[in-house]
C-alpha positions as CSV (number, residue, x, y, z in Angstrom):
1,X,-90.5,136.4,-116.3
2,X,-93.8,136.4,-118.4
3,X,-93.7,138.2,-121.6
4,X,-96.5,140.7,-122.2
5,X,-97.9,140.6,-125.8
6,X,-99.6,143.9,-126.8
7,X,-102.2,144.1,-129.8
8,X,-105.3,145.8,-131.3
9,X,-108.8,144.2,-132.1
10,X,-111.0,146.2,-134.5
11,X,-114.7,145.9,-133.1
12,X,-118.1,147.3,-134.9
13,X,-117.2,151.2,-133.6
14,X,-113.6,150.5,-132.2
15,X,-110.7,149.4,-131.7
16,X,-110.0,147.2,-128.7
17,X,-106.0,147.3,-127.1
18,X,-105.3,144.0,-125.6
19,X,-102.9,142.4,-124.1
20,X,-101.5,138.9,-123.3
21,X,-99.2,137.0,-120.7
22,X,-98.5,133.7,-119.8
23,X,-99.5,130.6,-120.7
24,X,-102.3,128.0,-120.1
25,X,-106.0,128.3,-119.8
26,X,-107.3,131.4,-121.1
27,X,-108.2,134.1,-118.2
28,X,-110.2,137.3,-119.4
29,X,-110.0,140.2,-116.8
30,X,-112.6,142.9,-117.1
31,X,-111.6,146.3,-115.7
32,X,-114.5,148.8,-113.6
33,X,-115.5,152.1,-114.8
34,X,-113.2,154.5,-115.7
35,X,-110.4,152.3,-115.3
36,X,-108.0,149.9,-117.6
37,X,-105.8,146.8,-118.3
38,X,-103.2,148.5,-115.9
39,X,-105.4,148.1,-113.1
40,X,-104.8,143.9,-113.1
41,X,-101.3,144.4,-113.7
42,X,-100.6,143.2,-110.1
43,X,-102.9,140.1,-110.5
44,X,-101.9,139.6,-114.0
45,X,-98.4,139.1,-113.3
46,X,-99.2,136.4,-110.4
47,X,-101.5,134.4,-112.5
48,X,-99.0,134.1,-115.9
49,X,-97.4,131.3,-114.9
50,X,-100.6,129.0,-114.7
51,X,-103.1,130.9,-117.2
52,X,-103.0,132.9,-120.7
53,X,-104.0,136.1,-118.5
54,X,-105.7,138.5,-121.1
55,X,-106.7,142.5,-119.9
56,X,-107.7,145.3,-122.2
57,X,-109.3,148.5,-121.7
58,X,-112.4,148.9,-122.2
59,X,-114.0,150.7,-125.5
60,X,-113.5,154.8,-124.8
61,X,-110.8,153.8,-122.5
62,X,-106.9,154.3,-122.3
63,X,-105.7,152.8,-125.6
64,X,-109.5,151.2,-127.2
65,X,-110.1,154.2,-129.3
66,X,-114.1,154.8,-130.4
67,X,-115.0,155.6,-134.4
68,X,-117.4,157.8,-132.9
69,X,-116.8,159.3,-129.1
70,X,-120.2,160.6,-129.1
71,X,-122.1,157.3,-129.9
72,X,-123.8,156.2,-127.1
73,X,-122.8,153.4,-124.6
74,X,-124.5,150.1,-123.9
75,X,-123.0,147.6,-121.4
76,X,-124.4,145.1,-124.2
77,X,-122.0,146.8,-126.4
78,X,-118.8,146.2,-124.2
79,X,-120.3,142.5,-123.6
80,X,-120.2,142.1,-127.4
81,X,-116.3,143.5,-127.4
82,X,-115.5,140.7,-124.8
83,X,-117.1,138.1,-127.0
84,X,-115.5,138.9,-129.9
85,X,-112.1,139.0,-128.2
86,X,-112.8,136.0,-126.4
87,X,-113.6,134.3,-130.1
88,X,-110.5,136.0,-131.8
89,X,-108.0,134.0,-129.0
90,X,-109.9,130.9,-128.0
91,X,-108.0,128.4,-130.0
92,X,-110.6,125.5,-129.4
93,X,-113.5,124.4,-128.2
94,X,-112.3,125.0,-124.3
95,X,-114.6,128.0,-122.5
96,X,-112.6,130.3,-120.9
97,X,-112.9,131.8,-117.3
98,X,-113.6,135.4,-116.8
99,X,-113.1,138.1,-114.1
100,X,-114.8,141.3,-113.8
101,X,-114.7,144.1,-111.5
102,X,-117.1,146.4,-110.4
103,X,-118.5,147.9,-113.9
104,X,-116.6,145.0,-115.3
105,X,-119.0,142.7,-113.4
106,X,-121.9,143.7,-114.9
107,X,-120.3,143.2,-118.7
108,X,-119.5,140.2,-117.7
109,X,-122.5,138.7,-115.9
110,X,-124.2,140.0,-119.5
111,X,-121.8,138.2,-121.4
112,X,-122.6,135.3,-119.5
113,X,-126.1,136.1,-120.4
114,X,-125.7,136.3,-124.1
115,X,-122.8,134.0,-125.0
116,X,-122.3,131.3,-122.2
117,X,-120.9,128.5,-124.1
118,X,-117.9,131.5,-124.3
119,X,-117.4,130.8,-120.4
120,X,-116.6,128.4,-118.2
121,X,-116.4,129.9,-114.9
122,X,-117.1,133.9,-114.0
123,X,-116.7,135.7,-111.1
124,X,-118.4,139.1,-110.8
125,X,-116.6,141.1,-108.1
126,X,-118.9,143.9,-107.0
127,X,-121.1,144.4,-110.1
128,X,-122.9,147.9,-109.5
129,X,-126.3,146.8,-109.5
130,X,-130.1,148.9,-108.3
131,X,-131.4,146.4,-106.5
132,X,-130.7,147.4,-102.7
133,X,-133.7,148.8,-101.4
134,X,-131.8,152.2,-99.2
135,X,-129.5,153.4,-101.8
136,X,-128.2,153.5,-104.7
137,X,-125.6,150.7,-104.8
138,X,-122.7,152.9,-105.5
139,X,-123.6,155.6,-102.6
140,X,-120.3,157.0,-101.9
141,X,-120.2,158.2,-105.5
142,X,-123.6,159.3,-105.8
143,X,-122.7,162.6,-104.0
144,X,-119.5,162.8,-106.1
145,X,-121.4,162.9,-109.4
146,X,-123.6,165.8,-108.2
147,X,-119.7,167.4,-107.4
148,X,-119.0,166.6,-111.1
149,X,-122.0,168.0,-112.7
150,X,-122.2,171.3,-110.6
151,X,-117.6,172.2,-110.0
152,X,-116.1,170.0,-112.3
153,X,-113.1,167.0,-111.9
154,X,-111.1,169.3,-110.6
155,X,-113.3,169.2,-107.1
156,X,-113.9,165.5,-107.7
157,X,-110.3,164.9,-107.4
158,X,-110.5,166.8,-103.3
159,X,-113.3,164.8,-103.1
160,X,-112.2,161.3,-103.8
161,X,-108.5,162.5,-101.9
162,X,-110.3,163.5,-98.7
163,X,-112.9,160.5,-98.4
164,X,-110.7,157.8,-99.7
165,X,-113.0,156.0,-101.4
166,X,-111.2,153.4,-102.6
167,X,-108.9,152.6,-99.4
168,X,-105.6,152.4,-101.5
169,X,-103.5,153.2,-98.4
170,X,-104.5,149.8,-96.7
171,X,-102.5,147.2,-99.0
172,X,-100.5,144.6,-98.7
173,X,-96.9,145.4,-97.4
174,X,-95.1,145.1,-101.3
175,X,-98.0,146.1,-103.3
176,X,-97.2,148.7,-105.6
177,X,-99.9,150.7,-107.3
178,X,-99.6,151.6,-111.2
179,X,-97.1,154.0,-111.8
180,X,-98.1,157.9,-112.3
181,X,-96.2,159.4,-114.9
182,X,-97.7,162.7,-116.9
183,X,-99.1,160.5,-119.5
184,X,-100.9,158.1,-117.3
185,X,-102.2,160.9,-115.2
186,X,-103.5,162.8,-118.1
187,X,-105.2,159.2,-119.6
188,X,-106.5,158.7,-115.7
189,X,-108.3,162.1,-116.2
190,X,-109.5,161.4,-119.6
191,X,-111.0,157.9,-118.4
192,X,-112.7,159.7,-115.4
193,X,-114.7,162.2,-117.6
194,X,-115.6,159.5,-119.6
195,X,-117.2,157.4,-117.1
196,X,-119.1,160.7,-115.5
197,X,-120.3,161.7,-119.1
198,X,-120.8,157.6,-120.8
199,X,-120.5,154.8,-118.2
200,X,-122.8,156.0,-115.5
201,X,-125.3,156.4,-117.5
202,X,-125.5,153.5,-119.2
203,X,-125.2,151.5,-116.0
204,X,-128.2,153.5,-114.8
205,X,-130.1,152.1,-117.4
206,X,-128.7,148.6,-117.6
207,X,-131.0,146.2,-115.9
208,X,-129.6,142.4,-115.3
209,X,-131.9,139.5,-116.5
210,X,-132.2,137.0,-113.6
211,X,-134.4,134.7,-114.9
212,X,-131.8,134.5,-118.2
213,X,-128.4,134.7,-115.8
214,X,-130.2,131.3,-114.1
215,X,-130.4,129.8,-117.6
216,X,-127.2,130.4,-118.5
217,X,-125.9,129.1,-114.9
218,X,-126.7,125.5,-116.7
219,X,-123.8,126.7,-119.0
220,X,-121.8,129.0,-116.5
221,X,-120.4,128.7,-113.8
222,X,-121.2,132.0,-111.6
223,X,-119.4,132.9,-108.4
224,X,-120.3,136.7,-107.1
225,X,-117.6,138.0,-104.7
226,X,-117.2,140.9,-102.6
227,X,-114.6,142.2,-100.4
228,X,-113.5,142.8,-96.6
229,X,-115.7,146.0,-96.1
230,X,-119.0,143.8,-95.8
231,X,-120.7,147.6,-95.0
232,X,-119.6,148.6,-98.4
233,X,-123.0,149.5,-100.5
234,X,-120.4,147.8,-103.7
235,X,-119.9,144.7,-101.3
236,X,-123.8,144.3,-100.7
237,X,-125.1,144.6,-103.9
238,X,-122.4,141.8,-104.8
239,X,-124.4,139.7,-102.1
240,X,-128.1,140.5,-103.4
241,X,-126.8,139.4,-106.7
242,X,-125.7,136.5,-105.0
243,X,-129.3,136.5,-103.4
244,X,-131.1,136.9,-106.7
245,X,-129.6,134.0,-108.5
246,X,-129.0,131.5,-105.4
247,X,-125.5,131.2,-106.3
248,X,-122.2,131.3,-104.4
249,X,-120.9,134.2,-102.5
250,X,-117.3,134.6,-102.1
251,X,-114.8,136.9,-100.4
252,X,-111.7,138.3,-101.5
253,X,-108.9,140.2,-99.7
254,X,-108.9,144.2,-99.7
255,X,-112.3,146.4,-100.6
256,X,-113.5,147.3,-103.6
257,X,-109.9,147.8,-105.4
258,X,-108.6,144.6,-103.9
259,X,-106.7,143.1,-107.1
260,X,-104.4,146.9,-106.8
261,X,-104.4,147.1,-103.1
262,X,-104.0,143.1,-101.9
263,X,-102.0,141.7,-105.7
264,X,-100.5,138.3,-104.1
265,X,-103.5,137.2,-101.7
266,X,-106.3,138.3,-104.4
267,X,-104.7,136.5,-106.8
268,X,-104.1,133.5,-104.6
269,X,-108.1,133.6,-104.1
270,X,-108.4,133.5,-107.4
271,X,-106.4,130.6,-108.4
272,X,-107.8,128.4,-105.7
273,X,-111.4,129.5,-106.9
274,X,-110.6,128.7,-110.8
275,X,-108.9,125.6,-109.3
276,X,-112.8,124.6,-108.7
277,X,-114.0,124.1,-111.4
């Protein structure tokens, strides 16, 4: 059984909770909006036994506690907080690979951008982006954010339960979803208000340099992925991405919250991508 190491990074304007498992080369996971380290648990446990797995939540998140929670967010902020983690357990020159989700994508196709030499291989899972010409790329929630600003979470919540946004009823057979006790319900809450008031609107102003992701490529290795619902508006913005930067397109198992919903074969995807490079 892996041991789980727990610790705290102080950043310019917070303080980063991290965590550590396993052993090997070193594997950064990057979490979507609203979410947390919990949500690679699944994954995390899978991968120990051939990589130093790292998660952490993200600054304003869970445990990562801002100086100032007013200060406003920039995804080039929470890039920076990955670098700097990724410099504080690098032990030598060796890049590391890195996995992000969703929001997580996009800090970590920027922190390909800024600090490539970081990373060796990254694979950006469903980066909300605005380049699809219909909609906007994350169209189921665009209603949902009008729900927010005009009832409140507390309509959000009927909202999300009757759509099922994120499919987490089909999963693999044995998958187990994080546990729901009082205090991770009331943290889930807190995260979701937090991405309505901070995180969406800094990835509404966030717009990706291509012509600096293809210089960094030299550097980089970057894979975009997407998951089984190829109709998802998350799943094709993964693939203009792909488009943008005439890269490689992969798909893994389950939709958008595949690593919760599909731990063993996501995981397995995973490993036989990093086994690539």
């Amino acid at each position: 059984m892996n041991t789980m190491k727990r610790n705290v990074l102080h950043v310019p304007g917070a303080s980063l909770s991290y965590e550590v498992r396993g052993r090997g080369p070193l594997l950064l996971l990057i979490h979507g909006g609203g979410g947390s380290a919990r949500s690679f648990d699944g994954i995390a446990d899978q991968l120990a036994d051939q990589y130093t797995v790292v998660t952490y939540d993200r600054r304003g998140l869970s445990h990562s506690i801002l100086d100032d929670p007013e200060e406003e967010q920039l995804v080039e902020m929470h890039s920076d907080d990955a670098h700097r983690l990724l410099k504080a357990l690098l032990t030598d020159d060796e890049p590391a690979s890195v996995f992000g989700s969703s929001a997580g994508a996009v800090v970590g196709l920027d922190l390909a951008v800024r600090y490539p030499e970081q990373i060796s291989t990254l694979i950006a899972h469903e980066p909300a982006t605005h380049l699809l010409p219909d909609a906007d790329p994350l169209q189921e929630l665009a209603s949902i954010r009008e729900v927010y600003h005009r009832e409140g979470m507390a309509s959000v919540f009927k909202v999300l339960a009757a759509q099922n946004l994120f499919h987490l009823d089909d999963r693999e057979p044995d998958a187990e979803l994080p546990e729901q006790t009082l205090e991770s319900r009331e943290q889930n809450l807190k995260n979701l208000v937090f991405e309505f008031e901070h995180e969406f609107p800094m990835f509404d102003r966030y717009q990706f340099d291509f012509p600096a992701l293809k210089r960094a490529s030299t550097h980089t290795r970057i894979v975009l992925a997407g998951g089984s619902g190829r109709e998802d508006s998350t799943y094709r913005s993964a693939t203009a991405v792909a488009n943008q930067l005439a890269t490689t397109f992969v798909e893994f198992p389950g939709r958008h919250l595949g690593y919760v919903t599909h731990p063993k074969a996501f995981a397995q995807q995973l490993r036989a991508l990093l086994s690539e490079e």
